[in-house]
mmCIF file of the N, C-alpha and C atoms, coordinates in Angstrom:
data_MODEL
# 
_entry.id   MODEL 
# 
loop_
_atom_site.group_PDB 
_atom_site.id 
_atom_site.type_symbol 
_atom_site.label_atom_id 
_atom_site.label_alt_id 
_atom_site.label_comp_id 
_atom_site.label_asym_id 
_atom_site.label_entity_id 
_atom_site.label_seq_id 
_atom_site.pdbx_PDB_ins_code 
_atom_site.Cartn_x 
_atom_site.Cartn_y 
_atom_site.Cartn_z 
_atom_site.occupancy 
_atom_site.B_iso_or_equiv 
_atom_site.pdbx_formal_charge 
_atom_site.auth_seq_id 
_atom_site.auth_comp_id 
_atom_site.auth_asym_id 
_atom_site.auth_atom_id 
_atom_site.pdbx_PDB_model_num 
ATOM 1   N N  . UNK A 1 1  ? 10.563  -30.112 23.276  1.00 0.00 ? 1  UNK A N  1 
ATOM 2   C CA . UNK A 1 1  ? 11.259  -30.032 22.008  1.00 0.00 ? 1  UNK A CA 1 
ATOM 3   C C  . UNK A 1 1  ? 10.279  -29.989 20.839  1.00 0.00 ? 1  UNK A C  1 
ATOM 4   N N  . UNK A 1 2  ? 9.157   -30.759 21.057  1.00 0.00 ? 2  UNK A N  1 
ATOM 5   C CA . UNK A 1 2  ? 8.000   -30.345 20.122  1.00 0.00 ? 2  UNK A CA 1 
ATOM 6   C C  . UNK A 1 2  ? 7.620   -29.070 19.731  1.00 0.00 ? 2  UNK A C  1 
ATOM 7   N N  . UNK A 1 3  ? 7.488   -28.712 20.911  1.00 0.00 ? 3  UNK A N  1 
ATOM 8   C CA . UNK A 1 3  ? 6.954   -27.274 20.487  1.00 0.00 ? 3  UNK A CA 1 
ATOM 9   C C  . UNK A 1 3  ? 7.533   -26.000 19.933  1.00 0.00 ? 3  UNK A C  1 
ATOM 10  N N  . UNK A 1 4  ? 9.466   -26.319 19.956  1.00 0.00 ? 4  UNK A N  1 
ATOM 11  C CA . UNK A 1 4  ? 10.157  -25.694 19.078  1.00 0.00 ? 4  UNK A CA 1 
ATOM 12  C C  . UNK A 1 4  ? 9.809   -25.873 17.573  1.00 0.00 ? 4  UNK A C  1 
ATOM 13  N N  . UNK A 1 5  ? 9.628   -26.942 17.016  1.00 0.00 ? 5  UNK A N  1 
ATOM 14  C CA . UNK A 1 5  ? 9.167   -27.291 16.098  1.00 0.00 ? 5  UNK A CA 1 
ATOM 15  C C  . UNK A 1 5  ? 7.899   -26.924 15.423  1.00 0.00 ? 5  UNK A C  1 
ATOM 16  N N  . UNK A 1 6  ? 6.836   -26.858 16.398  1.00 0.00 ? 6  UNK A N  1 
ATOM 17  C CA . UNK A 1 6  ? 5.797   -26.258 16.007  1.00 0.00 ? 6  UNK A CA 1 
ATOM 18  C C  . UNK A 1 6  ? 5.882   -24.902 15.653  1.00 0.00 ? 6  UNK A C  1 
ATOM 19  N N  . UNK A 1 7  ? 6.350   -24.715 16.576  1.00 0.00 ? 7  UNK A N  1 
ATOM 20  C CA . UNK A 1 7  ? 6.701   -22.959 16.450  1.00 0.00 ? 7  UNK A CA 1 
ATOM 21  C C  . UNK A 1 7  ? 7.561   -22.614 15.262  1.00 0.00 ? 7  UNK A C  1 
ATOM 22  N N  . UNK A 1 8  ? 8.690   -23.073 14.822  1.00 0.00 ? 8  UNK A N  1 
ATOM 23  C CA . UNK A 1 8  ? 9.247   -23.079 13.600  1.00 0.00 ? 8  UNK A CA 1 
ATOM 24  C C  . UNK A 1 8  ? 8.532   -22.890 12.695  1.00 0.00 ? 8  UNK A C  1 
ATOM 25  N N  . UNK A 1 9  ? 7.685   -24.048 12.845  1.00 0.00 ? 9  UNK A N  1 
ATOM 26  C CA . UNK A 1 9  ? 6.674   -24.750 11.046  1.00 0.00 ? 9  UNK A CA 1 
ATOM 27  C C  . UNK A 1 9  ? 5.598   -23.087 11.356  1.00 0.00 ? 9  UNK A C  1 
ATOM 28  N N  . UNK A 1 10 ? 4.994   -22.466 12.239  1.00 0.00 ? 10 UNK A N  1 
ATOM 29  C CA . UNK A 1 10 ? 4.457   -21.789 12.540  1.00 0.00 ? 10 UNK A CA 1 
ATOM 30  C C  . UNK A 1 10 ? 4.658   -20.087 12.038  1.00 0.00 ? 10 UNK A C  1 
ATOM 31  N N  . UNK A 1 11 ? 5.775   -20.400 12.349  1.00 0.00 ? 11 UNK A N  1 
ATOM 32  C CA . UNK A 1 11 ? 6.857   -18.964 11.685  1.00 0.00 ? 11 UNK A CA 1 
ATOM 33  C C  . UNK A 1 11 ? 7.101   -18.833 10.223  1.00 0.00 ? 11 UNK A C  1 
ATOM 34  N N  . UNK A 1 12 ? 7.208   -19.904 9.472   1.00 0.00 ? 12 UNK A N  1 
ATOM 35  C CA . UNK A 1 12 ? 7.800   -20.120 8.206   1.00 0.00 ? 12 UNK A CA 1 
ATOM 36  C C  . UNK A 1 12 ? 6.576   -20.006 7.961   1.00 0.00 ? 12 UNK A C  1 
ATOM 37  N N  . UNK A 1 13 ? 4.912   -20.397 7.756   1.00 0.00 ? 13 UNK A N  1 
ATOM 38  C CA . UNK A 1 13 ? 3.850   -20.640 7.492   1.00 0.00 ? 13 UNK A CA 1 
ATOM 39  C C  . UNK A 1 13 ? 3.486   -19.229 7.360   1.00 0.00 ? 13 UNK A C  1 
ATOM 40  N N  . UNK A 1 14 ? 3.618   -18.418 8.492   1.00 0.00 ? 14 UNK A N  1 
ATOM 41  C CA . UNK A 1 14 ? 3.130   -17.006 8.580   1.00 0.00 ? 14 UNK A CA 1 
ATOM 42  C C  . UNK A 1 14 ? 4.007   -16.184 7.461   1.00 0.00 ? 14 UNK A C  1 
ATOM 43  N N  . UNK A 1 15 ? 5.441   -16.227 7.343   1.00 0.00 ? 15 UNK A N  1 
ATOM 44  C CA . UNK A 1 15 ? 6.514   -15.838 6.377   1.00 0.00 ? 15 UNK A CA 1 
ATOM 45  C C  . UNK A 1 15 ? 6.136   -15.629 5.456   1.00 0.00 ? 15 UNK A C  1 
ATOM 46  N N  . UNK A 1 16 ? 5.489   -16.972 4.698   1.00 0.00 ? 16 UNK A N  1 
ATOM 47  C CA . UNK A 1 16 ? 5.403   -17.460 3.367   1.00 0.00 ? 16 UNK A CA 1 
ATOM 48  C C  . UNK A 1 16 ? 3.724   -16.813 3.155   1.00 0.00 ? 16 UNK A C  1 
ATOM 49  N N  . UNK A 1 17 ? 2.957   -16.383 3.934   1.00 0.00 ? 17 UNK A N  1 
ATOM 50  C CA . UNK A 1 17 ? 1.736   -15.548 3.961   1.00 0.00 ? 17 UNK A CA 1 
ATOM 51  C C  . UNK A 1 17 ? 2.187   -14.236 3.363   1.00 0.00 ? 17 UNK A C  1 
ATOM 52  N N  . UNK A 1 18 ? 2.930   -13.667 4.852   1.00 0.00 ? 18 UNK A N  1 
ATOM 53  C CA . UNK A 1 18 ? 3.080   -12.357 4.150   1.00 0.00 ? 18 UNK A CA 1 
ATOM 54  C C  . UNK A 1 18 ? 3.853   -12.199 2.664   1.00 0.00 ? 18 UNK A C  1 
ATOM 55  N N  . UNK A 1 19 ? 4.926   -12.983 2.639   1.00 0.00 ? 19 UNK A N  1 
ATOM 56  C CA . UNK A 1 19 ? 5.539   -12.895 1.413   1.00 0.00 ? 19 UNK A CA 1 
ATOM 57  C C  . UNK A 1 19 ? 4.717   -13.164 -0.284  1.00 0.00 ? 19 UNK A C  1 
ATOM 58  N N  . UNK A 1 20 ? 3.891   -13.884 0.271   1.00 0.00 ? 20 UNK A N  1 
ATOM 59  C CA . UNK A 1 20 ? 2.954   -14.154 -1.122  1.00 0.00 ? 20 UNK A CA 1 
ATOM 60  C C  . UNK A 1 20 ? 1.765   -12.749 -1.006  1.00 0.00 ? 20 UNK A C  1 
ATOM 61  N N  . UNK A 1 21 ? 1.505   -11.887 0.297   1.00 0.00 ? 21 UNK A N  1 
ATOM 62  C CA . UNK A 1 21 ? 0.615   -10.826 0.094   1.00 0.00 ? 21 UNK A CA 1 
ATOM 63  C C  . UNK A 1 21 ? 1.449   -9.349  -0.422  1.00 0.00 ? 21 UNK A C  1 
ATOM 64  N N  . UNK A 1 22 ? 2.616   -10.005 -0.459  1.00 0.00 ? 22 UNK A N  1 
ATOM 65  C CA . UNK A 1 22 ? 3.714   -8.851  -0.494  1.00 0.00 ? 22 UNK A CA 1 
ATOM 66  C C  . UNK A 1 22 ? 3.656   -8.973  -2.271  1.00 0.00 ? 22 UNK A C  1 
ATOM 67  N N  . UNK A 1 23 ? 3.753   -9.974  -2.953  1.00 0.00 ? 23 UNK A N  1 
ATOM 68  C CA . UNK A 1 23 ? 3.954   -10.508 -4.347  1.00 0.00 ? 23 UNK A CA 1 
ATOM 69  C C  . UNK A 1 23 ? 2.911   -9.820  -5.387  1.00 0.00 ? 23 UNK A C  1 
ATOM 70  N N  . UNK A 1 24 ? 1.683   -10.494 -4.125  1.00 0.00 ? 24 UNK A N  1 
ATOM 71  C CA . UNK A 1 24 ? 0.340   -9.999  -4.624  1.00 0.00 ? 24 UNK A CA 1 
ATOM 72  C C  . UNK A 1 24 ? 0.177   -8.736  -4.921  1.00 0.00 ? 24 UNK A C  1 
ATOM 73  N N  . UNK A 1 25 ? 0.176   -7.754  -4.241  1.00 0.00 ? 25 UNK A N  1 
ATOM 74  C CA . UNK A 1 25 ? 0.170   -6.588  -4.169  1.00 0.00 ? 25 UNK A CA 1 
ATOM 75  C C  . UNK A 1 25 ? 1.294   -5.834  -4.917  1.00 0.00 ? 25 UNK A C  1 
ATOM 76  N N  . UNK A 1 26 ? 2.240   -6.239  -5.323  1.00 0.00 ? 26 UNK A N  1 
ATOM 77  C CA . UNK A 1 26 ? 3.137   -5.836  -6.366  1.00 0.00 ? 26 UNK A CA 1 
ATOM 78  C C  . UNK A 1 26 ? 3.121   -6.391  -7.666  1.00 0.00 ? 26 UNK A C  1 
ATOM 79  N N  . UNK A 1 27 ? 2.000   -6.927  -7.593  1.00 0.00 ? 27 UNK A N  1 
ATOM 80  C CA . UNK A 1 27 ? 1.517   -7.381  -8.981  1.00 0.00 ? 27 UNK A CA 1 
ATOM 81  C C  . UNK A 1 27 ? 0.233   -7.013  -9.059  1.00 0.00 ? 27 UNK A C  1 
ATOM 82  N N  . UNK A 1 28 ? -0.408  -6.361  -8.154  1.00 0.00 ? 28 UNK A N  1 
ATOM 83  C CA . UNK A 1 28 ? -1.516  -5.790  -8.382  1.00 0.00 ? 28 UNK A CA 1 
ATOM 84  C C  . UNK A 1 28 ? -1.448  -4.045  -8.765  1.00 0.00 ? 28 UNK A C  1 
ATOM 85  N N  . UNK A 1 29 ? -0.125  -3.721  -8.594  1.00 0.00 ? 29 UNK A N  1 
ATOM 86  C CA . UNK A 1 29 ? -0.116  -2.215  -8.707  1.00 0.00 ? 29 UNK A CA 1 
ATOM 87  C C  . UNK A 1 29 ? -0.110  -1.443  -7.536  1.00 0.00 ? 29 UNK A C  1 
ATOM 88  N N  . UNK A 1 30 ? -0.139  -2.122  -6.041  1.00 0.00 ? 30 UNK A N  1 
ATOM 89  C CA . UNK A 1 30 ? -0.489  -1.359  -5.151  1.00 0.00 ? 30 UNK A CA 1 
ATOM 90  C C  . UNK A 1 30 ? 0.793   0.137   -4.702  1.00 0.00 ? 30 UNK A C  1 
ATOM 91  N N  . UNK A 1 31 ? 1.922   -0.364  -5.121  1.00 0.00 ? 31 UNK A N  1 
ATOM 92  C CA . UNK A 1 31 ? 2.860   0.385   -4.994  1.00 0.00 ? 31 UNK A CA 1 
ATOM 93  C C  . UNK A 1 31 ? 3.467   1.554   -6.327  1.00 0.00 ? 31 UNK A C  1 
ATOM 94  N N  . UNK A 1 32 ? 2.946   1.356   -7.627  1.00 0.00 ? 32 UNK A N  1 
ATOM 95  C CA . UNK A 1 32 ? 2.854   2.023   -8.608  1.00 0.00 ? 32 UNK A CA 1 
ATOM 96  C C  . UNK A 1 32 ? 3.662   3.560   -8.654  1.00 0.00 ? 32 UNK A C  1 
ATOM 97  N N  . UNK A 1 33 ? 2.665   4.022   -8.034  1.00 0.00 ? 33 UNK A N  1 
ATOM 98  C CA . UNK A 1 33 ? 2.960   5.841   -8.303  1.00 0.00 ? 33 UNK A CA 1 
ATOM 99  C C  . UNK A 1 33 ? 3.041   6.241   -6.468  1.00 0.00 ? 33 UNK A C  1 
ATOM 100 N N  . UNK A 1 34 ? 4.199   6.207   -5.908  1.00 0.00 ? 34 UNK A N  1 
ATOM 101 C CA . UNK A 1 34 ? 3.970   6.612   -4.406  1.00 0.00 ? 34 UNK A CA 1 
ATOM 102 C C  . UNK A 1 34 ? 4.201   8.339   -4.104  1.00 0.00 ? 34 UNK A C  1 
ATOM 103 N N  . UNK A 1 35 ? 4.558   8.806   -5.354  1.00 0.00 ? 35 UNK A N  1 
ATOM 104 C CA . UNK A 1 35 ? 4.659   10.460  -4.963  1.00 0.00 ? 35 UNK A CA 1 
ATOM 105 C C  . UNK A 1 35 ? 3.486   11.081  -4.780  1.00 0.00 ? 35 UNK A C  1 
ATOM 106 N N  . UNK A 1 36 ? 2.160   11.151  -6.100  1.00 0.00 ? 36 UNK A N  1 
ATOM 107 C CA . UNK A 1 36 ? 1.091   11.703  -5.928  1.00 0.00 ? 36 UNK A CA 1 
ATOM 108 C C  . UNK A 1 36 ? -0.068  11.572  -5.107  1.00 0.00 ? 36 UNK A C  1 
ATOM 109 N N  . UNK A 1 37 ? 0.049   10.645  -3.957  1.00 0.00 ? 37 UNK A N  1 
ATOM 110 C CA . UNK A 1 37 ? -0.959  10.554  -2.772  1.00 0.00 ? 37 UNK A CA 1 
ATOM 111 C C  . UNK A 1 37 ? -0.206  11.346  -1.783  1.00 0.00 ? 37 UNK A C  1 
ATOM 112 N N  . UNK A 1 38 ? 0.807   11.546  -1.691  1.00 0.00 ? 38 UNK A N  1 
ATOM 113 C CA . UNK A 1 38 ? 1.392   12.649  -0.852  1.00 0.00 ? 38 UNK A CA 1 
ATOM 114 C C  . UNK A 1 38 ? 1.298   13.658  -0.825  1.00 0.00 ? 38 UNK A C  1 
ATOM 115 N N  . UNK A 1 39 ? 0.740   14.199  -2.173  1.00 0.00 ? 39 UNK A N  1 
ATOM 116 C CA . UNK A 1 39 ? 0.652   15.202  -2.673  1.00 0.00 ? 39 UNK A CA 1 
ATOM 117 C C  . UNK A 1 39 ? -0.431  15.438  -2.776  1.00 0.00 ? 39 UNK A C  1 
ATOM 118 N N  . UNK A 1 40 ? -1.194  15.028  -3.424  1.00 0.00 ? 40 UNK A N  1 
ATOM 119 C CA . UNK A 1 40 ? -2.447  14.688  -3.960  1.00 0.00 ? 40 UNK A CA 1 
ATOM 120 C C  . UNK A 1 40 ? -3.627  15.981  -2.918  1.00 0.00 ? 40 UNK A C  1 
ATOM 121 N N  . UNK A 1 41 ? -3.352  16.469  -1.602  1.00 0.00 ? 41 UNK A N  1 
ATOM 122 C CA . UNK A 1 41 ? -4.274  17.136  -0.989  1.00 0.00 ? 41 UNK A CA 1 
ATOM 123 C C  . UNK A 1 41 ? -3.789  18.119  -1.410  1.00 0.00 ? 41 UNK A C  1 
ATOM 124 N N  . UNK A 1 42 ? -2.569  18.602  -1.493  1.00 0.00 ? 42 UNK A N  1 
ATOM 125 C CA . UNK A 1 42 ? -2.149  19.847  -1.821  1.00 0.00 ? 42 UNK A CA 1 
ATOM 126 C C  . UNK A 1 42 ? -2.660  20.197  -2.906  1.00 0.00 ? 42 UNK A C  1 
ATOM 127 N N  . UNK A 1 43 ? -2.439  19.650  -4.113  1.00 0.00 ? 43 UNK A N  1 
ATOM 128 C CA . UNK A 1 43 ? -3.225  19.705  -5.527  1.00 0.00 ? 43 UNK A CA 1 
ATOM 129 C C  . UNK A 1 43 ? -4.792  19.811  -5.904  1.00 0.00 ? 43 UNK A C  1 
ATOM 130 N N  . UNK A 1 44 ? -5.377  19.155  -5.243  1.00 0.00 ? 44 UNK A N  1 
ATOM 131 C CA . UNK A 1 44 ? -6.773  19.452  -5.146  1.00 0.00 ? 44 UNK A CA 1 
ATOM 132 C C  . UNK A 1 44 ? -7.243  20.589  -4.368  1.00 0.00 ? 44 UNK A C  1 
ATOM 133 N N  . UNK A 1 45 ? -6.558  21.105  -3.527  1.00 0.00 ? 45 UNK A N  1 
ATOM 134 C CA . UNK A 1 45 ? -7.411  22.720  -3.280  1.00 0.00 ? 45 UNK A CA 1 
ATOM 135 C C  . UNK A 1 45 ? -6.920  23.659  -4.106  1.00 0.00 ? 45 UNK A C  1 
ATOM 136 N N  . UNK A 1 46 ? -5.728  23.463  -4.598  1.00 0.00 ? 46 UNK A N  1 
ATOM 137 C CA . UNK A 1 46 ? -5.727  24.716  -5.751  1.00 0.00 ? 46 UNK A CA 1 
ATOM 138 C C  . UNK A 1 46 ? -6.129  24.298  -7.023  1.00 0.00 ? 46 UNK A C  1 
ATOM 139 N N  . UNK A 1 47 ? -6.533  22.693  -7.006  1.00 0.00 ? 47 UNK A N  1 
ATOM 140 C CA . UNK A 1 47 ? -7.251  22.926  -8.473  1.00 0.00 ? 47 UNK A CA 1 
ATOM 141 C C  . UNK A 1 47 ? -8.907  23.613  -8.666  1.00 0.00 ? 47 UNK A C  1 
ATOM 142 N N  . UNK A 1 48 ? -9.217  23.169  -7.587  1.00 0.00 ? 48 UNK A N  1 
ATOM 143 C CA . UNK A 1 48 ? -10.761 23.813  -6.386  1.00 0.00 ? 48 UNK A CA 1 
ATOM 144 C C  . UNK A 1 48 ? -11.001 25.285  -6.940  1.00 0.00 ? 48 UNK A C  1 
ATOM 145 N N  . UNK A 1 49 ? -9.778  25.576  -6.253  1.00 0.00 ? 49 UNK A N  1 
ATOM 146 C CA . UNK A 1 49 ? -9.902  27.414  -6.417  1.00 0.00 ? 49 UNK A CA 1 
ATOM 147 C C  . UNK A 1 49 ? -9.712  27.899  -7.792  1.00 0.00 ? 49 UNK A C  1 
ATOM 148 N N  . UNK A 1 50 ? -8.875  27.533  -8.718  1.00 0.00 ? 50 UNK A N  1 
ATOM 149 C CA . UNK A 1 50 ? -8.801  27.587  -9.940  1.00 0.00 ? 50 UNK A CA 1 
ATOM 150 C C  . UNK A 1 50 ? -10.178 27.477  -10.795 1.00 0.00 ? 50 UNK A C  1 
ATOM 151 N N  . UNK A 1 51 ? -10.919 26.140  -10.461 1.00 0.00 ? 51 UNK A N  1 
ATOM 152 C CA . UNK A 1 51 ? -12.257 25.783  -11.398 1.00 0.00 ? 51 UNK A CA 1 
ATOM 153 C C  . UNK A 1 51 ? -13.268 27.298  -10.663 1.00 0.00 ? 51 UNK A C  1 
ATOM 154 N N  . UNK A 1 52 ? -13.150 27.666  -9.828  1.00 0.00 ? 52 UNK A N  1 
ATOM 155 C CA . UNK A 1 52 ? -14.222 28.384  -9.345  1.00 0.00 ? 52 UNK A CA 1 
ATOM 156 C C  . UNK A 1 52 ? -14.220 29.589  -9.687  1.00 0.00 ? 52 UNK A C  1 
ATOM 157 N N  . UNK A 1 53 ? -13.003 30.050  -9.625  1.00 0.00 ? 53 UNK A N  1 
ATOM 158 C CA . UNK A 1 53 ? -12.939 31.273  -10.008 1.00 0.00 ? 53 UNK A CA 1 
ATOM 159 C C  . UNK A 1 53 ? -12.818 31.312  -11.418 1.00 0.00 ? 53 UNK A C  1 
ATOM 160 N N  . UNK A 1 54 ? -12.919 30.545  -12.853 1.00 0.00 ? 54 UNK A N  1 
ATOM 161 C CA . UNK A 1 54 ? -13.287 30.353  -13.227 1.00 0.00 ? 54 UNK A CA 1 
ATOM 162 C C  . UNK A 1 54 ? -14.603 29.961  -14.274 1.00 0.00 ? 54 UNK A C  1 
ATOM 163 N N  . UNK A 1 55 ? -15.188 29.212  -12.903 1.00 0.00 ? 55 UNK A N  1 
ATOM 164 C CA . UNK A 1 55 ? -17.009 29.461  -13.580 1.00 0.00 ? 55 UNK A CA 1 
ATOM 165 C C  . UNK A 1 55 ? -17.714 31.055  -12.549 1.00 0.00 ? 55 UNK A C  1 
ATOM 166 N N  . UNK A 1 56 ? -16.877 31.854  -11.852 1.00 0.00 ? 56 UNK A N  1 
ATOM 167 C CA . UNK A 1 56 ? -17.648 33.116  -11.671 1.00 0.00 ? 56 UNK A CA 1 
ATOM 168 C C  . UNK A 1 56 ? -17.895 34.251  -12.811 1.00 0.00 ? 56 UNK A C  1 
# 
């Protein structure tokens, strides 16, 4: 029966981890702008080709 207990306090301990790295990180900005990294490769080879042809 102990070790239900441990395991409990164990679970809630880990919970309250992720939930405060979850806080963190949404107060750090990590989630901000989620469209333009999706994108973001597509956009850089035609900005590529654009600058180059350009400085020819």
């Amino acid at each position: 029966m102990t070790i239900i207990f441990f395991l409990i306090g164990c679970s809630i301990l880990l919970a309250l981890i992720f939930l405060g790295a979850f806080f963190w990180a949404q107060k750090s900005g990590q989630n901000d702008d989620l469209y333009t990294p999706s994108v973001r490769i597509l956009l850089d080879d035609h900005n590529e080709e654009v600058e180059n042809k350009s400085k020819k």
